[in-house]
N, C-alpha and C positions, 0 to 999 in steps of 0.2 A: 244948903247946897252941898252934893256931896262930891269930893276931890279926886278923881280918878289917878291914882299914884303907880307910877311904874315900880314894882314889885324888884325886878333885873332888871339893868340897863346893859344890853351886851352888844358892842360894836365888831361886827361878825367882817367888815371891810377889811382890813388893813390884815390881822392874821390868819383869816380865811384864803383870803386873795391870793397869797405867795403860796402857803401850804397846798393851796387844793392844786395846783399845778401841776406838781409829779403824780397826783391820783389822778388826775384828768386822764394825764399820759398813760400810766398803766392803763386807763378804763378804755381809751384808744385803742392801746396797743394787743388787746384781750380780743377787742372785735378783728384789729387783725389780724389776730394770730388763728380764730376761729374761721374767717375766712379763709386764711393761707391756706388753710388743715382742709376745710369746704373742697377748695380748688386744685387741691391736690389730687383728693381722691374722686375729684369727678374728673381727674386727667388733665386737667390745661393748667399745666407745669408750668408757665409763660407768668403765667396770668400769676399762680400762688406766688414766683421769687418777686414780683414786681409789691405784689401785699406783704409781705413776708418781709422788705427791705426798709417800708413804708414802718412794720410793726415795732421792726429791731431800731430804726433810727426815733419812733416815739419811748424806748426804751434806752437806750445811748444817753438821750436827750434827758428821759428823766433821772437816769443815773449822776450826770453832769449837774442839774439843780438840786441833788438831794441832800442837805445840809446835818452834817454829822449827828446832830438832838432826833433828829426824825425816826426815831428806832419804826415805829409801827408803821409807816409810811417805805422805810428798808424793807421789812419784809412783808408786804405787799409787791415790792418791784423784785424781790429775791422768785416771791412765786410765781410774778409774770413772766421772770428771767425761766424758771422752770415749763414754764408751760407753754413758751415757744419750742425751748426743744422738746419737750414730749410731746404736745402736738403736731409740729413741723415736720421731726424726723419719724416720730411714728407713725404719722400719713406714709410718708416718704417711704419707709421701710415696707407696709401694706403695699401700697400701688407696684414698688419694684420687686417684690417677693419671687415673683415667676419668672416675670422677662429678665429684668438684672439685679440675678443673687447677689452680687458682689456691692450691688448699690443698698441693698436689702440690707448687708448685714455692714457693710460700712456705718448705716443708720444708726443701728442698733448697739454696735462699740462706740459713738457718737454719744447718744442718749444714756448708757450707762456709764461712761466717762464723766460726762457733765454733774450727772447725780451724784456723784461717785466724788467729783472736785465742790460740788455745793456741801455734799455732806462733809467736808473736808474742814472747809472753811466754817459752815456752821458748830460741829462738836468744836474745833477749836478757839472759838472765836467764844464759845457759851463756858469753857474750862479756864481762860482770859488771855490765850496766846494772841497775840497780834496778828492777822494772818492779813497780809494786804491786797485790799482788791483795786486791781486797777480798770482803767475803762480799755485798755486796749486789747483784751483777751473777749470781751463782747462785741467789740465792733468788728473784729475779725470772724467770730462767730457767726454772729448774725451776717452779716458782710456776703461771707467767701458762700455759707450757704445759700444765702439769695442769689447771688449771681450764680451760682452754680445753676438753682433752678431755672435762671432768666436763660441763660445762656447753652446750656445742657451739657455743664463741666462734670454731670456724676457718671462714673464713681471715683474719679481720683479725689475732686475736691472734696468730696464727703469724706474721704479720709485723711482728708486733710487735716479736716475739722475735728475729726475724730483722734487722731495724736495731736494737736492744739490744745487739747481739753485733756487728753491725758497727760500731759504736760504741765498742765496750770497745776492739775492733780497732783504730779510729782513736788512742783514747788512750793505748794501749800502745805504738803508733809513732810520739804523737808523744812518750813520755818517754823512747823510745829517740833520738829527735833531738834534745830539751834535754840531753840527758847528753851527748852527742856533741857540742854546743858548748862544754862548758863544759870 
């Protein structure tokens, strides 16, 4: 008689179960942010801040469980953290292009501020400066722009958003020049 013998025995429960939670979330927050993007540019603004608030709190949410060892799981939620605003504002920017420039180009100082504060934090974080991310610079983010869309606060709030983010920019470069002095 022959003894069928497990080869691997791998219990996929207990460290699957926790880990896959923040990728769930990103995998959530993708559909919404592709939706947002959808509902944007087919005009019902209403509709995109309500997806849009839905996306950034599955992104909040999984920024608050990400547990420091988790690098590849980080960046995963870094590029969904990316791909809300290039999606979001760069619908945003396309639909108001014509009627309101000023919302157009708030957009667009938005989305390269944000790259601009990711890039910031990633070269220094890869060089081994400490650069610290907090969650209240995304909740505002994500936030102030959905409501803006829900509520039809553009263009002030988009530029809100948009020195928010060049802000975070500024203090991300300057704790890469206190680290460099010391």
């Amino acid at each position: 008689m022959i003894r069928s013998r497990a080869v691997v025995e791998v219990s996929l429960r207990e460290p699957v179960g926790e880990r896959a939670v923040v990728p769930f979330l990103c995998g959530l927050a993708a559909v919404g942010i592709a939706a947002a993007a959808w509902l944007l540019l087919d005009r019902r603004v209403q509709a995109a801040g309500w997806v849009a608030l839905a996306a950034g709190a599955c992104l909040v949410l999984g920024g608050a469980l990400l547990r420091p060892a988790d690098r590849r799981i980080r960046v995963l939620l870094s590029f969904a953290d990316r791909a809300f605003d290039g999606c979001v504002l760069g619908a945003l920017a396309w639909v108001t292009r014509e009627a309101e420039p000023r919302t157009a180009a708030a957009a667009l100082v938005a989305l390269a501020a944000g790259f601009l504060a990711s890039y910031i934090r990633a070269k220094g974080g890869s060089l081994g400066y400490g650069i610290e991310e907090g969650v209240v610079t995304p909740v505002l983010r994500y936030g102030l722009l959905s409501l803006a869309l829900i509520f039809g606060w553009t263009p002030w709030a988009v530029w809100v958003v948009a020195g928010l983010v060049l802000l975070a920019a500024v203090v991300r470069s300057s704790q890469v020049a206190k680290e460099e002095r010391l």
